[in-house]
N, C-alpha and C positions, 0 to 999 in steps of 0.2 A: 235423204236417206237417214235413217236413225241409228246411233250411234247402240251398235249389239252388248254393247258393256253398262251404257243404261238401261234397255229394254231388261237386259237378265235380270240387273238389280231392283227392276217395278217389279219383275214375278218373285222375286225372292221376298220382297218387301209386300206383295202383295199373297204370297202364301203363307208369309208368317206371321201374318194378320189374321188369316184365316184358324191359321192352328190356333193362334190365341181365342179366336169365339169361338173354336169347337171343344176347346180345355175351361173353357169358362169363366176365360178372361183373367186366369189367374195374374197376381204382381210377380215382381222379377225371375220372371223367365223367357224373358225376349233375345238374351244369347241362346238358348237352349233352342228356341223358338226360328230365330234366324238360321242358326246350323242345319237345323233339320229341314227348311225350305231350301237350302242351301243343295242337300245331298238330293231332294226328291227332283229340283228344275233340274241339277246336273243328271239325273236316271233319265229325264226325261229328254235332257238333250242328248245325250247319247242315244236314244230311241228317235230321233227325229220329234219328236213331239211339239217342240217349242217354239219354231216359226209359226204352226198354226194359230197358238194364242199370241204373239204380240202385235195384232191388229186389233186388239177386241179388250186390250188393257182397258183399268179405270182406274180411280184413287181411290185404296182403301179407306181413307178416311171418309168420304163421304158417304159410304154406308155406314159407319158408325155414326153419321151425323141426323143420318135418316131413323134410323133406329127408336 
């Protein structure tokens, strides 16, 4: 079984990756960036939301490596 306190932090970690390519990559704003993944996985766990994706994680970095 996988530990629920890693999983949260690949979604956090992985949607704070995303705000950074959807903001255009700007430099330091990865606390700004982290927080706000932070407030959307918790809206989303409190909706139920978030079991459904942590079967379908990946590492953000390798889409940046794909890129």
């Amino acid at each position: 079984m996988a530990d629920p306190d890693s999983d949260r932090d690949r979604l956090i970690r992985e949607r704070a990756y995303q705000i950074w390519i959807d903001e255009g990559r700007p430099e330091g704003r990865a606390d700004a960036h982290w927080e706000q993944a932070e407030k959307e996985i918790a809206a989303e766990d409190k909706h139920g939301l978030i079991s459904e994706r942590t079967d379908t994680l990946t590492n953000p970095f390798e889409k940046l490596k794909n890129e």
